[in-house]
N, CA, C and O atoms as a GROMACS GRO file, in nm:
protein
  224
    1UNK      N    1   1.215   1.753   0.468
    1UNK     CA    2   1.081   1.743   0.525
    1UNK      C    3   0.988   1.668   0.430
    1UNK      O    4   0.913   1.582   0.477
    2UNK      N    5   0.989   1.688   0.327
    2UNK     CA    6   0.905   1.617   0.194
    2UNK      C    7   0.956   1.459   0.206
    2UNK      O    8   0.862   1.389   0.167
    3UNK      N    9   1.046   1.393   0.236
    3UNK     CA   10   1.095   1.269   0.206
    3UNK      C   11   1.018   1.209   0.316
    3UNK      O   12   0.963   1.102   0.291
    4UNK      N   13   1.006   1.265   0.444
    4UNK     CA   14   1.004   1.244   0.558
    4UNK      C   15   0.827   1.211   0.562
    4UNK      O   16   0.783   1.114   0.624
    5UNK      N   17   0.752   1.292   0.498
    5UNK     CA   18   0.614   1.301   0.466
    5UNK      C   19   0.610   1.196   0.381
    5UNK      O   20   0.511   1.130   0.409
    6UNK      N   21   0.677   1.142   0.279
    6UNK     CA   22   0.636   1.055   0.172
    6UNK      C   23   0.691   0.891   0.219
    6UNK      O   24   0.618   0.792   0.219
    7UNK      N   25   0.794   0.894   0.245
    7UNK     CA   26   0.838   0.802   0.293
    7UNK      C   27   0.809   0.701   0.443
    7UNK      O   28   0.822   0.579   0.452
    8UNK      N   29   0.771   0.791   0.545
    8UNK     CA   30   0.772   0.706   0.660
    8UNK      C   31   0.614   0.723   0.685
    8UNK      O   32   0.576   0.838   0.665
    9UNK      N   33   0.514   0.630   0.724
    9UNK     CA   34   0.413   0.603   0.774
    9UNK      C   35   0.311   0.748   0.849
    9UNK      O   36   0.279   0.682   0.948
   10UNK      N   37   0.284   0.803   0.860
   10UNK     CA   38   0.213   0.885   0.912
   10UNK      C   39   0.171   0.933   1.052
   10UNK      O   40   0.171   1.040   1.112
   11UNK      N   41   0.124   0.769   1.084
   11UNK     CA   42   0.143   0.762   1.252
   11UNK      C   43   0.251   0.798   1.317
   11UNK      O   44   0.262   0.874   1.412
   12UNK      N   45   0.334   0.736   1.258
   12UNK     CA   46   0.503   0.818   1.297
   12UNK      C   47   0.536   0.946   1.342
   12UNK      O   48   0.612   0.976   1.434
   13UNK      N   49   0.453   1.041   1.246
   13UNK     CA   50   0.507   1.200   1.261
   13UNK      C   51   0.426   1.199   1.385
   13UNK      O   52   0.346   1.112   1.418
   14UNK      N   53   0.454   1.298   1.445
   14UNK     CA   54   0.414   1.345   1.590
   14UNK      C   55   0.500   1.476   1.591
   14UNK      O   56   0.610   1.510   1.546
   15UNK      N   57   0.381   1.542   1.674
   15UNK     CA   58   0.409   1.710   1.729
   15UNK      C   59   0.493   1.717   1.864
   15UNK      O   60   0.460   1.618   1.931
   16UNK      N   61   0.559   1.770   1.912
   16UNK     CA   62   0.621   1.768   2.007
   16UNK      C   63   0.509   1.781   2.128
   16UNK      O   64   0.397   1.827   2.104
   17UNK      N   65   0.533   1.755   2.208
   17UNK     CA   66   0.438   1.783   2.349
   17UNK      C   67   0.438   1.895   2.461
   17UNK      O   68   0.356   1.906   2.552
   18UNK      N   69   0.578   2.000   2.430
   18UNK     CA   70   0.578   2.071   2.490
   18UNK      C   71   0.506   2.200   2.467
   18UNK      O   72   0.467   2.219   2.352
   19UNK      N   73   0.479   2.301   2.565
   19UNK     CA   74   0.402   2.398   2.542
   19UNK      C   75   0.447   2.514   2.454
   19UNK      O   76   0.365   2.580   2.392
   20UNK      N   77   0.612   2.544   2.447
   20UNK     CA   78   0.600   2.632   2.400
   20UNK      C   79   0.718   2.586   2.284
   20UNK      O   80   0.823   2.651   2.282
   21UNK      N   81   0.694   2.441   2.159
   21UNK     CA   82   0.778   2.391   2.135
   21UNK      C   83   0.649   2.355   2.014
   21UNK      O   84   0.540   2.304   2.039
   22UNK      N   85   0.709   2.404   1.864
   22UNK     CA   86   0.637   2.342   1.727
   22UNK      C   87   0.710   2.265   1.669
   22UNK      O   88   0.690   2.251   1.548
   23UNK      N   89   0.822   2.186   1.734
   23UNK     CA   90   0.901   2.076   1.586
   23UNK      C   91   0.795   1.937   1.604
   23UNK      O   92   0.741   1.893   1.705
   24UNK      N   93   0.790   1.896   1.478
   24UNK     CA   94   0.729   1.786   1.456
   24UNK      C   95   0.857   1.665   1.464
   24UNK      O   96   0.966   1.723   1.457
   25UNK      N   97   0.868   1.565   1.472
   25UNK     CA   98   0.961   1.462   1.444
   25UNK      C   99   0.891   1.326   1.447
   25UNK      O  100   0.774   1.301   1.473
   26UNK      N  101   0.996   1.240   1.412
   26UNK     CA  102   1.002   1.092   1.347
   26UNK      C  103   0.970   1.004   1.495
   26UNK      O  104   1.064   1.006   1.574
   27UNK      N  105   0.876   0.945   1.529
   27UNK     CA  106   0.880   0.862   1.698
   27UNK      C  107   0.916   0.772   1.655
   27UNK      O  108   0.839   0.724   1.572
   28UNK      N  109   1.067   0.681   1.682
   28UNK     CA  110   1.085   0.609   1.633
   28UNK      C  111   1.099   0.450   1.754
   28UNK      O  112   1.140   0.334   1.743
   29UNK      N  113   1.046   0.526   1.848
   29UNK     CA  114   1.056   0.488   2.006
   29UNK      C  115   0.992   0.307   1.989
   29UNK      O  116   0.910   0.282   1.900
   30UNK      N  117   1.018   0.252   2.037
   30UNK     CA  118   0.896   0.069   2.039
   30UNK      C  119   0.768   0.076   2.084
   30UNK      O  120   0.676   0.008   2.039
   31UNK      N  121   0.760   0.162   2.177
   31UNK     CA  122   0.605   0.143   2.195
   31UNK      C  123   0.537   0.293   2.118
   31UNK      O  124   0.417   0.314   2.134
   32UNK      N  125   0.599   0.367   2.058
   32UNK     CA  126   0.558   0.506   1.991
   32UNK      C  127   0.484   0.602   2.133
   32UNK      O  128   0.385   0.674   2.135
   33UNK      N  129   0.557   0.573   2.214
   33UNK     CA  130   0.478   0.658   2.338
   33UNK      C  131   0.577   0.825   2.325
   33UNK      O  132   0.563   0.932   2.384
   34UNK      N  133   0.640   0.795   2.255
   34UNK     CA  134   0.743   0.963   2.261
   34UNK      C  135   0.660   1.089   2.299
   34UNK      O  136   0.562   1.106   2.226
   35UNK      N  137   0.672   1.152   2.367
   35UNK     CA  138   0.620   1.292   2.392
   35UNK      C  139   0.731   1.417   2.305
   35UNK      O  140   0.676   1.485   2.219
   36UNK      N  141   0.837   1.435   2.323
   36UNK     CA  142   0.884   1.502   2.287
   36UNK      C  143   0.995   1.532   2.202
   36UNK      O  144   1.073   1.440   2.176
   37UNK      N  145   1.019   1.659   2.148
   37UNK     CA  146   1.153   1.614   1.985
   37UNK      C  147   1.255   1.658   2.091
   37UNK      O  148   1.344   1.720   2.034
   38UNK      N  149   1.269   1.652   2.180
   38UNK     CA  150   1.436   1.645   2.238
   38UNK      C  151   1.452   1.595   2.399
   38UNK      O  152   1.471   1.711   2.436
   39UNK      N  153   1.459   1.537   2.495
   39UNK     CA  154   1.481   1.485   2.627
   39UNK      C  155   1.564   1.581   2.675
   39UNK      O  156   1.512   1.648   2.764
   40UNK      N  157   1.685   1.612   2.643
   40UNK     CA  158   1.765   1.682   2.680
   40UNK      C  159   1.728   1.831   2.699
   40UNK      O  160   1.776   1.893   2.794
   41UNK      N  161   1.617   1.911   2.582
   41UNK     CA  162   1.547   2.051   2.579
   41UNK      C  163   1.425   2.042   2.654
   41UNK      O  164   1.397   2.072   2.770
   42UNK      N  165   1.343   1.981   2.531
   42UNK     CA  166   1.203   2.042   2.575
   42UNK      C  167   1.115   1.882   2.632
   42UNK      O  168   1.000   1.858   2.596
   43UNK      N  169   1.166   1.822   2.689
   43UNK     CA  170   1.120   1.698   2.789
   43UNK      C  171   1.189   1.736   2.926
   43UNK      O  172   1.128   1.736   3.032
   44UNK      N  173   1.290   1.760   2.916
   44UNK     CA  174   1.327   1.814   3.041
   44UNK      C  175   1.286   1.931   3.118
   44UNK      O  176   1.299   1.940   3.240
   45UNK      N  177   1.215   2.054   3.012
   45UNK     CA  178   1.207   2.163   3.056
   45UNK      C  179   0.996   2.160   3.108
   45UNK      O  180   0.922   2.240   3.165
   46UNK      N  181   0.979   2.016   3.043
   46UNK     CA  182   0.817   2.047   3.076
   46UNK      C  183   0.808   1.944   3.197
   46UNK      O  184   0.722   1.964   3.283
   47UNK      N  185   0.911   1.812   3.208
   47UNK     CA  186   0.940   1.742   3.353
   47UNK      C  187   0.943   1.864   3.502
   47UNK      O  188   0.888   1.854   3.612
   48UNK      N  189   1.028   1.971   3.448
   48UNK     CA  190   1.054   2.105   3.581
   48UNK      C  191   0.932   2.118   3.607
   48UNK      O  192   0.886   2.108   3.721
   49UNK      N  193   0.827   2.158   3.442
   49UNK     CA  194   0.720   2.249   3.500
   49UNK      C  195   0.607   2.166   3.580
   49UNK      O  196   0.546   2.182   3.686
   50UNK      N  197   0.608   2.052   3.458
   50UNK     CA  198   0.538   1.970   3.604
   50UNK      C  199   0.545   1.901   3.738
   50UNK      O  200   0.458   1.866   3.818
   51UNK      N  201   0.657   1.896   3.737
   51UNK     CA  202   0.731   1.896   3.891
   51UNK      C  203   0.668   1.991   3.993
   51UNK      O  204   0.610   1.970   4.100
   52UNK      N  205   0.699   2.109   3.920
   52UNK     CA  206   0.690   2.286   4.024
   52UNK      C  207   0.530   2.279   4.025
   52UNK      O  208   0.473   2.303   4.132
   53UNK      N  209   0.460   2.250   3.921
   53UNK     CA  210   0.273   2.255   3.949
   53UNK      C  211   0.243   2.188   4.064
   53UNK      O  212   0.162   2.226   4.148
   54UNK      N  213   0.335   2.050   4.069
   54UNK     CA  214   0.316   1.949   4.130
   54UNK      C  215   0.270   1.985   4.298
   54UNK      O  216   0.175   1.966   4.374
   55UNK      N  217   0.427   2.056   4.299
   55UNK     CA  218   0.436   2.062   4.440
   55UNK      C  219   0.422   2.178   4.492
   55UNK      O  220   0.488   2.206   4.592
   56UNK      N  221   0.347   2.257   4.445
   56UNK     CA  222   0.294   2.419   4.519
   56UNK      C  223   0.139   2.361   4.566
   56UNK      O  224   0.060   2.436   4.623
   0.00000   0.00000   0.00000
């Protein structure tokens, strides 16, 4: 975590976007639009919830 702070740019780090989700990670994305530290967990699981808000 210390290398990660010293070494890569700042703008970089980003908080995850999900609600009930604290990892920080590296956006290493081209346009830095990343929302979240996993697609497969917690991007997928806040895609459901806003889906289900969506359509009630």
């Amino acid at each position: 975590m210390e290398r990660l702070l010293v070494d890569e740019p700042r703008k970089r780090i980003r908080k995850c976007g999900a609600s009930d989700c604290d990892v920080y990670y590296l956006d290493t994305s081209k346009g830095r639009r990343r929302q979240w530290c996993s697609m497969k967990g917690c991007g997928n699981r806040e895609k459901q919830r806003r889906w289900r808000c969506a359509t009630q």
